[in-house]
C-alpha positions in Angstrom: 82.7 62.6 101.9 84.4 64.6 98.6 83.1 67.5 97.0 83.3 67.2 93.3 85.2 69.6 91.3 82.1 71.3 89.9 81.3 71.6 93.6 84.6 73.5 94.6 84.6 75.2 91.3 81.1 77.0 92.3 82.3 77.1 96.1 85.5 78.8 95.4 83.5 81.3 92.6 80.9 82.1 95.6 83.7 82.9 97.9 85.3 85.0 94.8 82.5 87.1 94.5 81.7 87.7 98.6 85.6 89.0 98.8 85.1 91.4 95.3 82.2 92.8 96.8 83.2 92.9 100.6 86.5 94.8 98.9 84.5 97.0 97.1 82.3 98.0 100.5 86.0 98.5 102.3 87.0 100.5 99.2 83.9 103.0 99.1 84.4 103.6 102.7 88.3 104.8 102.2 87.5 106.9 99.3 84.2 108.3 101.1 86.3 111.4 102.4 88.1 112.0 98.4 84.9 112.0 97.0 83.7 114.5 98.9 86.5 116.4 99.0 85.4 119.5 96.3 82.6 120.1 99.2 84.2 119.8 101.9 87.0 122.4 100.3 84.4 124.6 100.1 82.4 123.8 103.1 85.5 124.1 105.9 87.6 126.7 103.5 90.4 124.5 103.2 93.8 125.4 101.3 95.1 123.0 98.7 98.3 122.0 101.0 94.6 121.4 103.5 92.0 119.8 101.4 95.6 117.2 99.9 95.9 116.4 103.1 92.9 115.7 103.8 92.8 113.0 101.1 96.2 111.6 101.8 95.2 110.7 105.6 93.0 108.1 104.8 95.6 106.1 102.6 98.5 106.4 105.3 96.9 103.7 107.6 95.2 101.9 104.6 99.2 100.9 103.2 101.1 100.2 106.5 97.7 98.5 107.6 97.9 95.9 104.8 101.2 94.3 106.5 99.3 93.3 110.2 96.4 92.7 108.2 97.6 90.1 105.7 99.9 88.4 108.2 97.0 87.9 110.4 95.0 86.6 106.8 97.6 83.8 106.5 97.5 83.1 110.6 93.7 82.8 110.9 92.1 83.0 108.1 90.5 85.5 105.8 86.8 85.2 106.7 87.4 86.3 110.2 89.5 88.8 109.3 87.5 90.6 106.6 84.4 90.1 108.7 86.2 92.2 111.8 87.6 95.0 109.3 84.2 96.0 107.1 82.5 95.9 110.9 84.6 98.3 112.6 84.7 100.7 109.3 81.2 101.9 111.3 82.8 103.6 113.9 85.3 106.2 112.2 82.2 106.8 109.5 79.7 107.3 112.4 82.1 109.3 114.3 82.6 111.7 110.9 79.0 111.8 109.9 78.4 113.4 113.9 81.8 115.9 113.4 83.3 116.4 110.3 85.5 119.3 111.4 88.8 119.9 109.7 90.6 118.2 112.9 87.9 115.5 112.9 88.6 114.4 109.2 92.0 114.1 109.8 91.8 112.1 113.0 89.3 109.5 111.9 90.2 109.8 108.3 93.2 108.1 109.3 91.1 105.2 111.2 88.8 105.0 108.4 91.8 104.4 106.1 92.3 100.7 107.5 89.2 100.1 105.8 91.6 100.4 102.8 93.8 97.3 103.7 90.5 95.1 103.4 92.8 94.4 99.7 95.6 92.6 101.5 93.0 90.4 102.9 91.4 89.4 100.1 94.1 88.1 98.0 95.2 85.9 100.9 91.5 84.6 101.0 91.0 84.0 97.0 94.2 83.2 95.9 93.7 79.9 98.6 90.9 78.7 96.1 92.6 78.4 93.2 94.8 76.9 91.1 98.3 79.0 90.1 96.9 78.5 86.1 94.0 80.7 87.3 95.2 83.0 90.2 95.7 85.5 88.0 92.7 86.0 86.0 90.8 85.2 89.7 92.5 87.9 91.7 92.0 90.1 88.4 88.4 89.3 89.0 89.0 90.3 93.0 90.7 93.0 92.1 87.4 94.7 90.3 86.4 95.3 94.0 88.1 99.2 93.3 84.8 100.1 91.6 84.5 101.0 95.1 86.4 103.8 94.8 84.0 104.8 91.8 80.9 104.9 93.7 82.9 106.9 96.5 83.5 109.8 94.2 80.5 109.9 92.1 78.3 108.8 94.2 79.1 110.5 97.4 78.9 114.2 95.6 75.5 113.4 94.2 74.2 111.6 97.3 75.3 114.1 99.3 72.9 117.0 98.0 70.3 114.8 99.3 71.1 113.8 102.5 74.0 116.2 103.5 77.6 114.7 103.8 77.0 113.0 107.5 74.3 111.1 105.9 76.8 110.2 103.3 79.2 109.5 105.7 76.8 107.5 107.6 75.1 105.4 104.7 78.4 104.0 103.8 79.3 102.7 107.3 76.2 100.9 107.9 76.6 99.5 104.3 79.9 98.2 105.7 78.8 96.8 109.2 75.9 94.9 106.4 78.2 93.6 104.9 80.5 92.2 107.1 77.7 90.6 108.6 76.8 89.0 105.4 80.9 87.4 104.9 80.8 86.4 108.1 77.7 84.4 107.4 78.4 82.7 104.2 82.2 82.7 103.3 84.5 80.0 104.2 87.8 79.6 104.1 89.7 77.1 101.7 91.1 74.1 103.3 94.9 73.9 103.8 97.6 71.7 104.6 99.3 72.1 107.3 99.6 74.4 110.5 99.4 77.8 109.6 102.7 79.5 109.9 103.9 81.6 113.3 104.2 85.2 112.8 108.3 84.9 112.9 107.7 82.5 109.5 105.3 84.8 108.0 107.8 87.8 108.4 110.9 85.8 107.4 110.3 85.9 104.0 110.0 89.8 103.6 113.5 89.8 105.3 115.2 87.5 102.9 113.6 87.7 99.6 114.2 90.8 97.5 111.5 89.8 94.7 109.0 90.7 97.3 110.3 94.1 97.4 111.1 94.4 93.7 106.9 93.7 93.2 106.5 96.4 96.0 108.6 98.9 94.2 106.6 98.1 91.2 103.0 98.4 92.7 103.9 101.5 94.3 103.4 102.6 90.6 100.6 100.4 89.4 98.7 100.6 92.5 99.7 104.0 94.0 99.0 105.4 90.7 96.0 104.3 90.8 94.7 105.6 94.2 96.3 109.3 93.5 94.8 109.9 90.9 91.4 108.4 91.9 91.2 110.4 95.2 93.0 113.7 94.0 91.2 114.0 90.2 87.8 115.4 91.5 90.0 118.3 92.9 91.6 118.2 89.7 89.4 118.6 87.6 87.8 121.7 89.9 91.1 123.5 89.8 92.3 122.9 86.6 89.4 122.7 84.6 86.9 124.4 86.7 84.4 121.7 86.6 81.5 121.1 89.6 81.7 118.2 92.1 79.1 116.0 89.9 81.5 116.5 86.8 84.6 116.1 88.4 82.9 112.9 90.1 81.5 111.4 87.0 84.7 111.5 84.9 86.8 110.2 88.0 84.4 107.5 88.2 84.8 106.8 84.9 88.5 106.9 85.2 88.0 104.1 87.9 86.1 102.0 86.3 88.1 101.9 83.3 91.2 100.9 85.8 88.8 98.4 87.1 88.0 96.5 84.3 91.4 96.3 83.0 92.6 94.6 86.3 91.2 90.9 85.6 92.4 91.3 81.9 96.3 92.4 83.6 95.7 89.3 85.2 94.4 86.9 82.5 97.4 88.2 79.9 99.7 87.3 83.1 98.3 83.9 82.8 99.2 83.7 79.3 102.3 85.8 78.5 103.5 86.1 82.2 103.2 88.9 84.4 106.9 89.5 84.1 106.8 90.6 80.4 103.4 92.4 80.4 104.9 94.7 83.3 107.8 95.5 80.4 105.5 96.9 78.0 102.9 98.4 81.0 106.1 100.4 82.3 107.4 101.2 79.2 103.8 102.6 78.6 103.2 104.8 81.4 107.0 106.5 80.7 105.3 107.4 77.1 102.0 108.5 78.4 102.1 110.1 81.8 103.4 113.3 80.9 100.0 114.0 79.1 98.2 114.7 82.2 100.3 117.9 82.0 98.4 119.4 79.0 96.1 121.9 79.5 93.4 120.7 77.1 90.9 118.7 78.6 89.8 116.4 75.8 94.0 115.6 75.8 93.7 115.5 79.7 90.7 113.1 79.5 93.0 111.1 76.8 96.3 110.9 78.7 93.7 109.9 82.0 92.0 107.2 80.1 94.8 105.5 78.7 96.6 105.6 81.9 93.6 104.0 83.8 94.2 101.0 81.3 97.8 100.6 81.9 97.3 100.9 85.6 94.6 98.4 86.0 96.1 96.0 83.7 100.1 96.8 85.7 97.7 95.8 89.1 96.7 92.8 87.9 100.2 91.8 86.6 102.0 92.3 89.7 99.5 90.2 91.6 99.8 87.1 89.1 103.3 87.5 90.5 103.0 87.3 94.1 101.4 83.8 94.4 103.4 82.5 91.6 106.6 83.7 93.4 105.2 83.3 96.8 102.8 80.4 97.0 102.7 79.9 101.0 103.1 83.5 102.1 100.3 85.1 100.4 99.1 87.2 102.3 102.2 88.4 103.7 103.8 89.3 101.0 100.5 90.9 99.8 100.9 93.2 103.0 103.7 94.3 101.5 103.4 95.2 98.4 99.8 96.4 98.8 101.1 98.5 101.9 103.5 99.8 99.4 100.8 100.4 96.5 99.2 102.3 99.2 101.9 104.2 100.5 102.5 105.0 96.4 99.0 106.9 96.6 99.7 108.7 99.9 102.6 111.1 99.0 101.6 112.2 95.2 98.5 114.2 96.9 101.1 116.0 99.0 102.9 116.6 96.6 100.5 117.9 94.7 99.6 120.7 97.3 103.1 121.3 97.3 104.1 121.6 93.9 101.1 123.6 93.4 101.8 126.2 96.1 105.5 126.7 94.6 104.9 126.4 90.9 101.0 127.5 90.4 100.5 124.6 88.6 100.9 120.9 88.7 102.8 120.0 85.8 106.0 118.8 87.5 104.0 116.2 89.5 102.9 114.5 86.2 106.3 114.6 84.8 107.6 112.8 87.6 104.9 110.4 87.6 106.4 109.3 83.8 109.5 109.2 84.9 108.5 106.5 88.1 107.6 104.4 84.8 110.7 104.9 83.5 112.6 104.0 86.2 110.3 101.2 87.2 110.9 99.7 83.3 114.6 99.6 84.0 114.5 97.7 87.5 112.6 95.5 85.8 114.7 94.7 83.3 117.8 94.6 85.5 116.2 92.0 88.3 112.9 89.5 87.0 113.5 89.6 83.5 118.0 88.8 84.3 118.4 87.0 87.2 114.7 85.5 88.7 113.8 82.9 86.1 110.0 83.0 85.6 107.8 80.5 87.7 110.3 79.9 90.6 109.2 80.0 93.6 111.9 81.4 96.0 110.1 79.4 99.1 
């Protein structure tokens, strides 16, 4: 018996939107602890080097977790896979909302970061359902699932003067365990030809292919950018601007949102224009705009922030047109990689920010360094993809 195309066109769109909102469960769970950061500071009388740290933890296992976790995607599957990771996010959120001392935030902040790699997972899942014409505006679509990290930070501060932060803590782990429930019940994975490949296959390809680590390098921008400044602005906007929790949290959420909607366009443009020459002008983009965030102003802040959040989001969903197209039967492998290194791109600019702060008083020499990444990004890219990878091979 055949399903009809209108029957895997609905199939593959039902398993689309289990995976964007099973990532956007994994995604409020990792940014849980960055969202509730400004209390926690306040709470636990944390130094910034402290309450940086704090924030970073989370994201360390969340990158190199993406590697294991979309190898094992491609090897069995990502329905079993994502089902087992948004279950076990219970236990470190549990475990917090019982303890959240300093040295209890650190320890299972970094097991609640693997929560994070639920991304690598996901692209291995969807991508399997579609068509290269449409991957991109379909993982763009997949890729919405960071509005997670929006109701992290605005909705963890203001839930949190309800029900305390363990019962913050706690609501979002059984919201997870629901969830992964639910995926397990009702997605399905996409048929596919063939055996699925041994773990030595799987990693072959990340030892003898340098695109995959050209579109690591780039996501360590598009992507890392993206998680710094979602899990660092609330504190942000409290030292710099001196704004409360629900403030900060509102206009970080709004920051994240903006990224988020911008993704699935980044991926549709990819579709038409390729995701090669949209990076050129995304890079290009963020070398003009990022120093911005150094301005004292707020309304130019907000600006800078804002325009940022579009390049990012739409830079996301360019690099992951790319990984497919260049990539077609490692996947999830190579989104491992570059999503460990997107990841890993969000985990040191929190640091740095407690450290730059500490030495210079104030944080303008991060930004500036985040405007040069782009530049130096822009001119990788035109030395490697746009010179010597012609667009649409696949290297496999």
């Amino acid at each position: 018996m055949t399903i009809s195309n209108e029957g895997k066109n609905l199939e593959a769109n039902r398993n689309l939107a289990l995976a964007t909102l099973a990532f956007a469960v994994g995604f409020a769970c990792w940014g849980s602890i960055a969202g509730l950061a400004p209390i926690l500071k306040k709470e636990l009388a944390l130094s910034d080097s402290q309450k940086f740290l704090m924030i970073a933890i989370p994201v360390l296992l969340g990158s190199v977790g993406r590697i294991p976790m979309g190898i094992l995607t491609d090897r069995y599957g990502g329905r079993l896979i994502f089902s087992f990771l948004l279950a076990f996010s219970i236990v470190p959120t549990v475990a917090l909302s019982l303890n959240h001392s300093y040295p209890s935030l650190l320890f299972w902040g970094f097991l609640l970061g693997l929560a994070g790699s639920s991304f690598a997972i996901g692209v291995g899942f969807v991508s399997k359902w579609f068509p290269p014409e449409v991957q991109g505006t379909a993982l763009g679509v997949y890729g919405m699932g960071n509005i997670g990290q929006s109701v992290a930070v605005f909705g963890g501060p203001v839930l949190a003067k309800y029900i305390g932060i363990s019962g913050v803590l706690l609501v979002f782990g059984l919201i997870s365990l629901i969830w992964g429930v639910v995926f397990w019940l009702f997605a399905r994975n996409a048929e596919t030809k063939g055996k699925p490949r041994t773990l030595e296959e799987n990693l072959q390809v990340l030892k003898t292919e340098k695109v995959s680590w050209i579109l690591s390098f780039f996501y360590s921008l598009t992507f890392g950018g993206f998680v710094a400044l979602s899990i660092t602005l609330p504190s942000l906007y409290s030292d710099i601007f001196q704004l409360n929790p629900a403030q900060g949290g509102g206009l970080t959420a709004l920051f994240v949102i903006i990224a988020t909607v911008s993704r699935p366009f980044g991926g549709w443009l990819s579709d038409h224009i390729g995701g090669e020459q949209l990076l050129l002008f995304i890079f290009g983009g963020i070398f003009i705009l990022g120093w911005t965030l150094a301005l004292p102003s707020l309304l130019l802040f907000n600006l800078g922030c804002f325009a940022c959040a579009i390049l990012l989001g739409l830079g996301n969903g360019g690099v992951f047109k790319l990984v497919p197209q260049y990539f077609a039967q490692n996947t999830g492998t190579v989104t491992g990689l570059v999503g460990a290194a997107g990841g890993i791109g969000g985990f040191f600019p929190p640091i740095l920010l407690g450290i730059v702060k500490k030495n210079f008083g104030n944080y303008t020499p991060s930004f500036i360094l985040f405007s040069l990444f782009g530049l130096v990004c822009l001119l990788v890219l035109n030395w490697t993809l746009l010179r010597t990878v012609k667009p649409n091979q696949n290297p496999n």
